[in-house]
N, C-alpha and C positions, 0 to 999 in steps of 0.2 A: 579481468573484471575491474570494472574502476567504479567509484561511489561517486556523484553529483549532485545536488542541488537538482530536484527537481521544478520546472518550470511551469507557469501556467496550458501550454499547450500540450504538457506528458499527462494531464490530468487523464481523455480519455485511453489511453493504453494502460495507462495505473489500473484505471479499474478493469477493464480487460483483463489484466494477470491476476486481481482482487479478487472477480467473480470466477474464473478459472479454478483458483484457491479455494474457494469459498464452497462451489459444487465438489473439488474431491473430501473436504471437511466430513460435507454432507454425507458424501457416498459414505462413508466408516461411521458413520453417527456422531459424529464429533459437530454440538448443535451453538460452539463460542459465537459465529458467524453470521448463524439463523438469522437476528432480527434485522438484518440489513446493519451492519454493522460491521467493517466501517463504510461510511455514507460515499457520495460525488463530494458533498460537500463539504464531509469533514475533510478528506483527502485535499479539498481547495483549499482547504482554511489551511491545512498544514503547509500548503507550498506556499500560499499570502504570506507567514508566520517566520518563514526560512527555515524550518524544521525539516520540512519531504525530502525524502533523499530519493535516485533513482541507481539501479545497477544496472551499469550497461557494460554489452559484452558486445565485440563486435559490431558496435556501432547501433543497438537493439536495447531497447530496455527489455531486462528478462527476470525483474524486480523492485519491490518497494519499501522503505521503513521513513518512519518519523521517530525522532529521537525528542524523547521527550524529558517530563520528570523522572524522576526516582519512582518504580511503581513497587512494592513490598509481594506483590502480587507473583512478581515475577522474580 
């Protein structure tokens, strides 16, 4: 698996794996995801920003992170 720079045209399979993500959340009640969160457009913004990362295996994105601040959160 290799990390990349996500591009403006990985935008629709990002969210593809997002929402993927996002309904098994659901299934176990796990409600981080619920309000549409994160967007199309946040995920834009972060590849405009050079932040989006993609993981590709295989020649496939089969993954997404944006590396951002420092969150205390986490």
């Amino acid at each position: 698996m290799m990390l990349e720079k996500a591009m403006p045209e990985d935008a629709a399979r990002i969210m593809e794996i997002i929402e993927e993500a996002r309904r098994f959340q659901l299934s176990y009640g796990n409600m981080q995801w619920a309000g549409g969160y994160p967007s199309p457009s946040l995920i834009e913004s972060d590849i405009a920003e050079g932040i989006g990362y993609k993981a590709v295996l295989d020649g496939s994105i089969i993954g997404y992170l944006a590396v951002v601040d420092f969150d205390e959160t986490y």
